[in-house]
Backbone bond lengths (Angstrom), bond angles and torsions (degrees), N, CA, C in turn:
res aa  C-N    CA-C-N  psi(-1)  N-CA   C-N-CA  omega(-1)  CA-C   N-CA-C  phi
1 X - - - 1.460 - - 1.531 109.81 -
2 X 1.177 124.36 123.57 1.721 133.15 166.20 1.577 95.40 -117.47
3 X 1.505 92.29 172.86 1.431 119.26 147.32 1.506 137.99 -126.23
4 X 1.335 112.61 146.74 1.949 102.36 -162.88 1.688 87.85 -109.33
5 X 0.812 124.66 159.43 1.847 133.67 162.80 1.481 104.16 -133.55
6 X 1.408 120.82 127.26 1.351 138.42 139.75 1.550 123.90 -121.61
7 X 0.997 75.13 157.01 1.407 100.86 179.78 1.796 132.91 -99.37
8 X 1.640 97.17 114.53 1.466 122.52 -166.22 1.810 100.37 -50.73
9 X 1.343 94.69 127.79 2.333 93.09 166.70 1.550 105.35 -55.76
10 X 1.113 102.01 145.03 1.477 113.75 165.88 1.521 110.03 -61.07
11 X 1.344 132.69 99.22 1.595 127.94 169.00 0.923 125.38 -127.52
12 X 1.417 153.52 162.08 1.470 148.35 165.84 1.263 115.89 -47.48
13 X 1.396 120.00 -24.32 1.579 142.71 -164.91 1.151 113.72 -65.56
14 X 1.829 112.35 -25.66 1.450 122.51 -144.60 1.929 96.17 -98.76
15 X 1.213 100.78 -18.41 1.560 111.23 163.29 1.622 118.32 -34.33
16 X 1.213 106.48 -43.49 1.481 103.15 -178.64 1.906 112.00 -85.96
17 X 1.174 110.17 -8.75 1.447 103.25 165.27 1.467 109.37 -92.81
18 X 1.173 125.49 -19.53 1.874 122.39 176.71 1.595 89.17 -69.86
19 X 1.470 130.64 -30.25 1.024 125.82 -157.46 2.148 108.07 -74.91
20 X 1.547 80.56 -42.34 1.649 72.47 178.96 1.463 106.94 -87.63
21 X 1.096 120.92 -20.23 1.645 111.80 178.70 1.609 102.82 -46.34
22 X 1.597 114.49 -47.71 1.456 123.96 -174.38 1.450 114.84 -33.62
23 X 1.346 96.37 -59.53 1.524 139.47 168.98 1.684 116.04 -40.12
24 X 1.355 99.30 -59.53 1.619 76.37 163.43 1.269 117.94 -96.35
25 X 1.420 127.51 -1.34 1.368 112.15 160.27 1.524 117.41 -64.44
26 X 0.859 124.98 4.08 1.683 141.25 179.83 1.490 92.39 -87.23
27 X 1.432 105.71 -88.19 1.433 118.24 -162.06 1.807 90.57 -53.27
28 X 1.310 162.11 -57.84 1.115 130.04 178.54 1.623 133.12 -63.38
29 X 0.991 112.25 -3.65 1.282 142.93 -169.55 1.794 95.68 -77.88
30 X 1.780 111.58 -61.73 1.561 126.34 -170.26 1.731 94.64 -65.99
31 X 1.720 120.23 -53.63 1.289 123.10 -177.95 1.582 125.42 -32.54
32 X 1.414 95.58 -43.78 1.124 105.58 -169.59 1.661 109.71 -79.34
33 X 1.395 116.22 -38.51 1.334 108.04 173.72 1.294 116.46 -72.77
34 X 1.679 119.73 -25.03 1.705 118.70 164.84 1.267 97.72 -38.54
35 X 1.170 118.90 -65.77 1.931 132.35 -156.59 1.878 77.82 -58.02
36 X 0.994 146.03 -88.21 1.409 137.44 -125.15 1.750 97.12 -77.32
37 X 1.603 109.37 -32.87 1.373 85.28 -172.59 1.615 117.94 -80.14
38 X 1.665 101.88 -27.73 2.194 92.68 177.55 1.158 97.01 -80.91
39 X 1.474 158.13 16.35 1.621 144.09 151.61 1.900 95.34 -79.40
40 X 1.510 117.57 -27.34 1.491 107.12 177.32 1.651 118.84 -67.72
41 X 1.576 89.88 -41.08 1.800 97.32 -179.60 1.426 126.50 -83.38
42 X 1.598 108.70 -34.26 1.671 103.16 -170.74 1.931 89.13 -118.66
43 X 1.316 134.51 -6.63 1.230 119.87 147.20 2.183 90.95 91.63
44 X 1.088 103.29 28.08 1.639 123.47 -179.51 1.278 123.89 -127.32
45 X 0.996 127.02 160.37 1.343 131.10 154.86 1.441 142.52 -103.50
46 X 1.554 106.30 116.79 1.042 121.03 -158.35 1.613 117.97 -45.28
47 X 1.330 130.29 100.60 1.239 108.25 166.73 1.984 150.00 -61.92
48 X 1.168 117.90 164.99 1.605 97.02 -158.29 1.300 94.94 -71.06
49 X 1.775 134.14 -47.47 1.305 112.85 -164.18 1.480 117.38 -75.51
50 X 1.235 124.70 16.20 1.438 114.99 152.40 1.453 115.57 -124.04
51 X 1.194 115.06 34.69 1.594 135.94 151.16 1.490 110.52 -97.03
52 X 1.172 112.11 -49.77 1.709 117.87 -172.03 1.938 99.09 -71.13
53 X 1.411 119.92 -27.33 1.339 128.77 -168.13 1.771 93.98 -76.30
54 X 1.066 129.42 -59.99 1.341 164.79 160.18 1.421 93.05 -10.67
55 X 1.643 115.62 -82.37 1.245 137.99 -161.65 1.595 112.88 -55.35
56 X 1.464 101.88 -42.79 1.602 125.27 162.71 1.091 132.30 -19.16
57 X 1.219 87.74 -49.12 1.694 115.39 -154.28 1.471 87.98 -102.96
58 X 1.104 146.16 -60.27 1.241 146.17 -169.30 1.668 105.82 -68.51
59 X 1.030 127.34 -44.55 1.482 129.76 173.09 1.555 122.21 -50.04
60 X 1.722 110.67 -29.88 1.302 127.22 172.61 1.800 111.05 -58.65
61 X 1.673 104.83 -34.03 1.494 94.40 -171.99 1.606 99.23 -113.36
62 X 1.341 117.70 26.31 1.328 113.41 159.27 1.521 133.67 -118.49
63 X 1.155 121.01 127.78 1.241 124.78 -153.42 2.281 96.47 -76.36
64 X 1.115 91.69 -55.52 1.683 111.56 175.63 1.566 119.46 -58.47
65 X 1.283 103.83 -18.92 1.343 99.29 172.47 1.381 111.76 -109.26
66 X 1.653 123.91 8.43 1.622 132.81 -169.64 2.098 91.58 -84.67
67 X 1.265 92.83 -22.92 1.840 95.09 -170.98 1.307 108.48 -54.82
68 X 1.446 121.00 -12.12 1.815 129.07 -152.87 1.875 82.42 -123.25
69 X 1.612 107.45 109.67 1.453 105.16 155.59 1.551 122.76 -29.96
70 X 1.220 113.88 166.17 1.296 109.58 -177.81 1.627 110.14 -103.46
71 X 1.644 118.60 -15.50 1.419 114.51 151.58 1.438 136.21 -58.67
72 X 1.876 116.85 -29.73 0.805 138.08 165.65 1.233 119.05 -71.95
73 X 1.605 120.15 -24.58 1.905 120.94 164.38 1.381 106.06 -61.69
74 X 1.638 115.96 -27.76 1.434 124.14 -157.63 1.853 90.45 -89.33
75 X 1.322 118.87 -41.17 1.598 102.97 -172.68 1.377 111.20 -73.23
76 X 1.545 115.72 -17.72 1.592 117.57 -163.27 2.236 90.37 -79.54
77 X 1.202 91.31 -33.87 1.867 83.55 -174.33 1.323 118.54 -81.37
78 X 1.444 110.00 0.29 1.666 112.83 -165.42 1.582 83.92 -115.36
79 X 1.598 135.07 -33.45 1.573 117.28 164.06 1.315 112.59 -68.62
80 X 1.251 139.76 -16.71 1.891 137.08 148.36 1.018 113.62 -44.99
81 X 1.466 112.99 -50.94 1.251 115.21 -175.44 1.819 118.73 -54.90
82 X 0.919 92.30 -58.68 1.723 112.29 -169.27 1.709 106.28 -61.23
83 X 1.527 103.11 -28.49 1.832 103.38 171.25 1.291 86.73 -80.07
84 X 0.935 156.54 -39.86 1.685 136.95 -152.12 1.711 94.77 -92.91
85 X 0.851 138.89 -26.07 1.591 133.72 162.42 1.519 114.33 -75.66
86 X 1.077 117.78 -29.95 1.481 127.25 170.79 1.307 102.59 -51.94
87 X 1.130 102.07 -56.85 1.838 114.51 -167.70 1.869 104.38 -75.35
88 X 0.857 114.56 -25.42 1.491 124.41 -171.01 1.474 100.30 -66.50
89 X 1.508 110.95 -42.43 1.687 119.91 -162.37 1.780 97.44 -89.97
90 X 1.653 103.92 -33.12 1.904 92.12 -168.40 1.451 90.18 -122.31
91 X 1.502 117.43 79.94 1.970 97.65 165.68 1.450 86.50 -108.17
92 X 1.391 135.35 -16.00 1.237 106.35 -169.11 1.877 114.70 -103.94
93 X 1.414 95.77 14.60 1.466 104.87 154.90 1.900 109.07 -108.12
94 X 1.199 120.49 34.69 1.305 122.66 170.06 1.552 116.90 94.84
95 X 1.100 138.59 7.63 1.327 149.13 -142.86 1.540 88.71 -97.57
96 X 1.342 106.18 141.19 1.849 117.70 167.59 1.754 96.30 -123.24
97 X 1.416 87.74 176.79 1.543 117.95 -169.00 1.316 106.16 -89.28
98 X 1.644 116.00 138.87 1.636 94.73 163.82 1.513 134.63 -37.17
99 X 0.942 141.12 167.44 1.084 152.40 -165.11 1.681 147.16 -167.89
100 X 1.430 137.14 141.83 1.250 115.95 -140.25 2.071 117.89 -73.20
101 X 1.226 109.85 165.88 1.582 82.28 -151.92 2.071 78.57 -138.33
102 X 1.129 127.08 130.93 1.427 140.76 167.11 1.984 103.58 -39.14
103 X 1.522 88.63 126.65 1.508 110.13 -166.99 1.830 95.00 -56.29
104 X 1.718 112.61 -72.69 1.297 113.01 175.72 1.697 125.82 -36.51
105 X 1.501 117.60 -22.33 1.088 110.75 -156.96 1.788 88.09 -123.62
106 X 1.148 109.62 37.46 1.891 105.07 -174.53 1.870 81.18 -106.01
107 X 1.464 103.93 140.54 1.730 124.13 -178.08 1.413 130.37 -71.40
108 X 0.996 101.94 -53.97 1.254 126.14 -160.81 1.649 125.57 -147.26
109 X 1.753 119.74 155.96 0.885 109.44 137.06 2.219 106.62 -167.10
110 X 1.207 96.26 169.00 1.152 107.19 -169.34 1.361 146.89 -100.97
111 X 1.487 141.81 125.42 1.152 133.57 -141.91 1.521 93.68 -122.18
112 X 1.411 109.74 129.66 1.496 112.92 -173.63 1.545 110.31 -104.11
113 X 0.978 142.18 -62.98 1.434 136.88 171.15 1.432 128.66 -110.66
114 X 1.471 115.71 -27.82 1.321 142.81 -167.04 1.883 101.10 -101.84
115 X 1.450 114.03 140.34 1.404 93.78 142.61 1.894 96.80 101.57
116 X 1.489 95.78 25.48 1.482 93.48 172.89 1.232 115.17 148.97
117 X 1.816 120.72 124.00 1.169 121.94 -164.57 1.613 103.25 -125.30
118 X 1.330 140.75 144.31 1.193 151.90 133.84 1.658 124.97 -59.72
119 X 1.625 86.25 106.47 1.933 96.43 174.71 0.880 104.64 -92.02
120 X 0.631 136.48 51.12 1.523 121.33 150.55 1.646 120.67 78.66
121 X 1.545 116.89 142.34 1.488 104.54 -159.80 1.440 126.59 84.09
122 X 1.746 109.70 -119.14 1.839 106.27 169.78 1.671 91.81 -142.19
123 X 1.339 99.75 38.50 1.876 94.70 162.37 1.368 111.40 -127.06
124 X 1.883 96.66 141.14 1.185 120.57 171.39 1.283 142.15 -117.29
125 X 0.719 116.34 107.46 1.838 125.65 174.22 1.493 121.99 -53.52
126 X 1.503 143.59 85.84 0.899 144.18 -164.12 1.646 105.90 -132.82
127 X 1.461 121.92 100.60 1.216 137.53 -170.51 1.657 100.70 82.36
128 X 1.338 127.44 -132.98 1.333 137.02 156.36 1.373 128.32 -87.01
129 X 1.377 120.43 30.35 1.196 144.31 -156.91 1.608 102.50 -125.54
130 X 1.470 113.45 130.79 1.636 95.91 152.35 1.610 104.94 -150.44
131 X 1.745 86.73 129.30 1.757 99.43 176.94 1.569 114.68 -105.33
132 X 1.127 94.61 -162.83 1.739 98.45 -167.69 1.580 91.79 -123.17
133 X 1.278 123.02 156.96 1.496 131.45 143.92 1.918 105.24 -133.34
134 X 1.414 77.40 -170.02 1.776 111.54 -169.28 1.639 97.46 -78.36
135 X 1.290 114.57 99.12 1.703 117.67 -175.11 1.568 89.62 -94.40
136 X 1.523 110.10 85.40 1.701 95.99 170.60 1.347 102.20 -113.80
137 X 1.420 132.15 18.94 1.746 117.23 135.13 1.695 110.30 -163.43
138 X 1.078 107.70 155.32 1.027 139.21 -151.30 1.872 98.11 -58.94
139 X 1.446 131.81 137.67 1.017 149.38 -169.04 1.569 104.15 -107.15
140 X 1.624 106.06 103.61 1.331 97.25 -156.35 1.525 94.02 -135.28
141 X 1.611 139.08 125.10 1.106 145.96 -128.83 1.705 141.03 73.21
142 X 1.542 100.94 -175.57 1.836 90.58 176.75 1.656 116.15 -78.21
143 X 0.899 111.19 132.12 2.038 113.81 -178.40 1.792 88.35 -77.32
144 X 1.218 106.58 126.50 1.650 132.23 174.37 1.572 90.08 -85.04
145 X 1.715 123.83 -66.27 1.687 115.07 -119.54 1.499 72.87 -142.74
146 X 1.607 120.13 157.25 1.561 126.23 138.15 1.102 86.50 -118.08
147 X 1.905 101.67 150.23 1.852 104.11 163.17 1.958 79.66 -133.67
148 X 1.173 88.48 150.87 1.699 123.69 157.29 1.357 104.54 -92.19
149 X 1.510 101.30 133.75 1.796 91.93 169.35 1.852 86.81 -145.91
150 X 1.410 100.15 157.45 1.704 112.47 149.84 0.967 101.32 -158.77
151 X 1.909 77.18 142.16 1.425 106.61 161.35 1.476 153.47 -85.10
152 X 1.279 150.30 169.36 1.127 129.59 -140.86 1.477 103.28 -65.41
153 X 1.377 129.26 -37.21 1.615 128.58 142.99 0.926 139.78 17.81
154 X 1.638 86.61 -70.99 1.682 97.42 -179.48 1.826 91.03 106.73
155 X 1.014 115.84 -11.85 1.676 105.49 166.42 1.280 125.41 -88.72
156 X 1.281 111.94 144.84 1.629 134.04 -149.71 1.698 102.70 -87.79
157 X 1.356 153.74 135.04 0.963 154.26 163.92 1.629 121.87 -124.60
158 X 0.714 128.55 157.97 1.903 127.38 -156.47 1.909 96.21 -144.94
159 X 1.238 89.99 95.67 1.569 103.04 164.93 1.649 133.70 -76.83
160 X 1.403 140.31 84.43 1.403 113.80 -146.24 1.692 84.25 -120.58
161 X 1.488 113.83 136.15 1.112 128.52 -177.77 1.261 108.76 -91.50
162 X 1.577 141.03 111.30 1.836 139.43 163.20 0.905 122.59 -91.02
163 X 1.246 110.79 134.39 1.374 118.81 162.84 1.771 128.62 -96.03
164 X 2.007 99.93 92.52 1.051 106.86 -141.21 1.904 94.79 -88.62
165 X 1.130 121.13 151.65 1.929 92.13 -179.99 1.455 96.69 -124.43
166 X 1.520 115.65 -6.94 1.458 102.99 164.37 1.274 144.52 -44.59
167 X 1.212 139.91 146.84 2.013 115.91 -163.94 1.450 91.73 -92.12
168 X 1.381 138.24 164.82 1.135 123.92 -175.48 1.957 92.88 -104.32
169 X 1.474 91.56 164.77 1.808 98.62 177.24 1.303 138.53 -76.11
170 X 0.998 121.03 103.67 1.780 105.21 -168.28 1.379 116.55 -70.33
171 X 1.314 128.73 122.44 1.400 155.57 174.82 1.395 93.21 -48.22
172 X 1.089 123.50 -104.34 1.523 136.95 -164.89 1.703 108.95 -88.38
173 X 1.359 107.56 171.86 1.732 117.30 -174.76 1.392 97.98 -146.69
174 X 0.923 160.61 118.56 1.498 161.20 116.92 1.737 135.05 -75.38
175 X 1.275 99.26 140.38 2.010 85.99 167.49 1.237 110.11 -91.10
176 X 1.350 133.14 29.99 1.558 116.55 -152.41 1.271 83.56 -134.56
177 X 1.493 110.62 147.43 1.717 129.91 -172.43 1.367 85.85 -108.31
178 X 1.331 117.39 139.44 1.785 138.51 146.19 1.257 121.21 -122.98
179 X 1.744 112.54 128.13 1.142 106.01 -178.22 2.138 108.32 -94.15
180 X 1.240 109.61 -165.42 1.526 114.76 -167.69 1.591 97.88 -153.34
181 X 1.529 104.50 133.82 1.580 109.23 144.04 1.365 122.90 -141.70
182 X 1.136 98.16 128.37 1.900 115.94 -169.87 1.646 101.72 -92.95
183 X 1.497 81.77 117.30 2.181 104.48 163.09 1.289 116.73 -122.61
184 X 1.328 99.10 173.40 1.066 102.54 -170.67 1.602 120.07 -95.80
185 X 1.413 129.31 -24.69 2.097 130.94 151.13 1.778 84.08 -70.00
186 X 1.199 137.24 -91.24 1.472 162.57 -164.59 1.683 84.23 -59.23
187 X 1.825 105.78 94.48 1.027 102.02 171.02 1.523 114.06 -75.98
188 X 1.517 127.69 -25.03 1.657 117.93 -160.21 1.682 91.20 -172.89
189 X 0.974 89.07 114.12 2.231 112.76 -179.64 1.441 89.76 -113.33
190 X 1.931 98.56 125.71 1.631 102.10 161.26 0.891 123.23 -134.50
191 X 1.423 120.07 162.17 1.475 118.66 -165.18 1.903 112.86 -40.93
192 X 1.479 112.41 -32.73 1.119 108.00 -146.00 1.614 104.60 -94.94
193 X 1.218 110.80 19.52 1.585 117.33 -167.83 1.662 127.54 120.93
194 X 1.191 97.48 -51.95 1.654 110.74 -165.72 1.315 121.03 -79.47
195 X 1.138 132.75 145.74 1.377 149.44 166.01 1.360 126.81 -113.21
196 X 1.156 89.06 146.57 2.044 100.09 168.74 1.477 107.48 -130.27
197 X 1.608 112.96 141.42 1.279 108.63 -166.54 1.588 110.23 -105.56
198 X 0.783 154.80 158.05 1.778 136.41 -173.97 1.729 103.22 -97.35
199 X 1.396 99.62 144.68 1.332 88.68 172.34 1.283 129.64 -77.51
200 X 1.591 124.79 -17.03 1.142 115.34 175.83 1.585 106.22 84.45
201 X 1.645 122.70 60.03 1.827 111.96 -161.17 1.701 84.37 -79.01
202 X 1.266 115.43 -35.43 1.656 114.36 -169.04 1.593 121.89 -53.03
203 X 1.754 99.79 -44.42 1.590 113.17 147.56 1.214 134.84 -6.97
204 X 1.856 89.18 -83.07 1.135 102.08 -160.46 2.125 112.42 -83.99
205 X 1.286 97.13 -14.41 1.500 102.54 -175.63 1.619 107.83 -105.22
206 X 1.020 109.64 18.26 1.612 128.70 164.92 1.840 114.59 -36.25
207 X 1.126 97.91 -73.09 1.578 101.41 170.99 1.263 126.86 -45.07
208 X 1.482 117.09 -47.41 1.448 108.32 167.24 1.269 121.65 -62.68
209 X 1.434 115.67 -49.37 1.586 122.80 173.73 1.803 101.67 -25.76
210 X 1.524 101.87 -64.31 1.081 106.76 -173.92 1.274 129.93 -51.60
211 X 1.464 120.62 -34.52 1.346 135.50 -153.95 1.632 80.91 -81.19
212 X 0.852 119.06 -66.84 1.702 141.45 -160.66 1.666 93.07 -54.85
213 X 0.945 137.45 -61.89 1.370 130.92 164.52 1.570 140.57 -35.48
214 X 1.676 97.29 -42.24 1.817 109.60 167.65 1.568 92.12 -76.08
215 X 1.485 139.99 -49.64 1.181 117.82 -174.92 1.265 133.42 -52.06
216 X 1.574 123.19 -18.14 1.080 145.99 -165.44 1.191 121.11 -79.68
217 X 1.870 100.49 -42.94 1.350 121.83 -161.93 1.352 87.07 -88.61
218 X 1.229 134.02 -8.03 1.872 126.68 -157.31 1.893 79.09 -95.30
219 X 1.053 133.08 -63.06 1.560 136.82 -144.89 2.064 105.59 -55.78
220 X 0.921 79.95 153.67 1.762 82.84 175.97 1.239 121.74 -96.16
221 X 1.543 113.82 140.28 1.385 102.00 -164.72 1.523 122.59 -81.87
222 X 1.453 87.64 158.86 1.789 86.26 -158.29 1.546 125.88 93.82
223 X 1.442 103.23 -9.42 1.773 86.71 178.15 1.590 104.23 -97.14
224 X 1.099 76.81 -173.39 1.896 99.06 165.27 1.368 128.48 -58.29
225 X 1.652 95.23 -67.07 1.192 93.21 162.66 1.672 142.28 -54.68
226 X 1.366 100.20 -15.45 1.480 119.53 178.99 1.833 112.08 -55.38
227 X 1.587 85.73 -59.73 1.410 113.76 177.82 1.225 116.60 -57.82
228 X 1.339 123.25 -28.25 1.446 126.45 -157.33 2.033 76.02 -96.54
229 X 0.883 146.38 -53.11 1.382 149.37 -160.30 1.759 107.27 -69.91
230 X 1.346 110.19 -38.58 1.485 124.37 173.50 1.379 108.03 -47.60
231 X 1.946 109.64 -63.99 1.515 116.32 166.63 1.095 149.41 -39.52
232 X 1.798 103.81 -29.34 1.511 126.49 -159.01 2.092 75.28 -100.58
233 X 0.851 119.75 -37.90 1.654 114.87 -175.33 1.485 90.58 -58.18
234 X 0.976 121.39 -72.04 1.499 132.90 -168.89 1.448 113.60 -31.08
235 X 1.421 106.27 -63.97 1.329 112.41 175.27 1.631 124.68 -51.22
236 X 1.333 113.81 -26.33 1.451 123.07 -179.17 1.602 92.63 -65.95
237 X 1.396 126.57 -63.47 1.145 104.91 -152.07 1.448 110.13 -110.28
238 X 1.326 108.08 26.63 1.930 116.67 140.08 1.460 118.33 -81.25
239 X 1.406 123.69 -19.50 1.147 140.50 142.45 1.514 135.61 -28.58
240 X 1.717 99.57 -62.72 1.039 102.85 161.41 1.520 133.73 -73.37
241 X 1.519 108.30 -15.06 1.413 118.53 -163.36 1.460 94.88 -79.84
242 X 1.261 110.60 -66.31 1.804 129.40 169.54 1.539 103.91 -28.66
243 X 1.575 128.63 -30.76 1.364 113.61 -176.87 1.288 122.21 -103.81
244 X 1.756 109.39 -12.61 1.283 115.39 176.01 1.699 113.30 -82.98
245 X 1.663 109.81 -24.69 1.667 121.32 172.44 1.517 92.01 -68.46
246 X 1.103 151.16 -74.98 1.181 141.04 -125.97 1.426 113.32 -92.91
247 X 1.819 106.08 -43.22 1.774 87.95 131.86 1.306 162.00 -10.27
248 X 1.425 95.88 -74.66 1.824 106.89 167.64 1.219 104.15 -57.56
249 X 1.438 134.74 -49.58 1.287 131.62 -165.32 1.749 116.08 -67.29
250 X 1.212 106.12 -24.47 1.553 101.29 -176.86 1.638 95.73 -95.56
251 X 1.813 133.72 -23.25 1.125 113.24 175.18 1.562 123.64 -97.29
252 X 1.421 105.21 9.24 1.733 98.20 178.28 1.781 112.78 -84.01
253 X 1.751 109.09 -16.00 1.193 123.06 -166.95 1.672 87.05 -71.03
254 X 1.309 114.04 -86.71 1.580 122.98 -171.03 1.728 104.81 -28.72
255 X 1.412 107.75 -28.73 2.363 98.89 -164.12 1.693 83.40 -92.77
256 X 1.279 128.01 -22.02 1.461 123.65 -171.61 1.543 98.96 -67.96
257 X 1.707 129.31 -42.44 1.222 135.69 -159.81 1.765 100.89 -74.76
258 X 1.280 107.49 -46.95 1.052 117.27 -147.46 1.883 106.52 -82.59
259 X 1.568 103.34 -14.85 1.277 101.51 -176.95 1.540 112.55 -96.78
């Protein structure tokens, strides 16, 4: 099993997927107060198959909540589920309960078998809709999962889970054990001598972070300009994230060869 991520074109089109994301930030939004209000009355916990039964029934007379597949109503109540067992096993190492989460700012959600086809190329069919993404490699096995995600952006990303059964190839063979320790200046010390030092992208892009932050804190809340300053923060440190991933990826190949 892997996962591939691309990335949806920027189009007017893409409006109707912010639309159901909304949508199930709704429908998890109601779940969660189901869960809080029958633990108020019968002093239990609600189970999922009469949450998902529940949801059913209510989804039939809603037009706004029909935008959210009905497998995907089923993954959003079975990830409730799994935080409320999470919490069941660790509250007394500090653990809380799911909890309610801002409609605009809800991520994701996921389509398991139903609810979306691949034509071929980098177009996709998702509801009666079909968009394009960034086909930068090849989709190779059975597709398990689609997830929709956005980011604080506002850009669209396409998660597709495979089920790949090929064994993958081993590059190199050795008899020789090496050990590793990962820091944080001293990215990776090995037994055999060598080092790599980290660059530090957070370091070095410090000032803007910063700059972008007093501007932020100056704006009033609620405006435009506020928002427009929130983004430009944002972007700094997707920046950094984007440079510390793409990093690792070009230096684990070269320490993989070399060991």
């Amino acid at each position: 099993m892997k996962t591939l991520k691309f990335k949806l074109y920027t189009h007017k089109r893409n409006r109707y997927l912010k639309r159901s994301l909304n949508a199930a930030g709704v429908i998890y939004n109601h779940a969660i107060a189901l869960h809080k209000r029958y633990y108020r009355i019968w002093g239990q916990h609600l189970s999922c198959a009469k949450l998902q039964k529940h949801i059913a029934k209510l989804r039939k007379r809603n037009r706004f909540w029909q935008l959210v597949g009905s497998q995907a109503v089923q993954d959003i109540c079975q990830r409730i589920e799994k935080g409320y067992q999470l919490f069941f096993k660790n509250h007394k190492q500090g653990a809380r309960p799911p909890s309610f989460k801002k409609v605009k700012k809800y991520k994701s959600f996921t389509l398991k078998q139903a609810g979306y086809k691949f034509l071929g190329g980098n177009r996709l069919k998702i509801g009666k809709r079909v968009y394009q993404f960034w086909n930068s490699r090849p989709i190779e096995g059975i597709v398990k999962t689609l997830t929709i995600k956005r980011t604080p952006l506002g850009y669209l990303f396409v998660s597709v889970v495979v089920d790949n059964k090929t064994e993958p190839t081993i590059k190199a063979e050795t008899s020789r054990i090496a050990g590793f320790d990962f820091g944080l200046k001293t990215f990776l010390t090995c037994s055999e001598g060598f080092t790599i030092e980290s660059p530090q992208f957070l370091k070095q892009s410090l000032s803007k972070v910063r700059s972008a932050s007093k501007k932020l804190s100056k704006k009033l809340k609620g405006s435009k300009g506020r928002e427009k300053a929130r983004l430009h923060l944002v972007r700094q440190y997707e920046k950094v994230f984007n440079c510390r991933r793409d990093w690792l990826e070009e230096a684990s190949t070269p320490t993989y060869q070399q060991i």
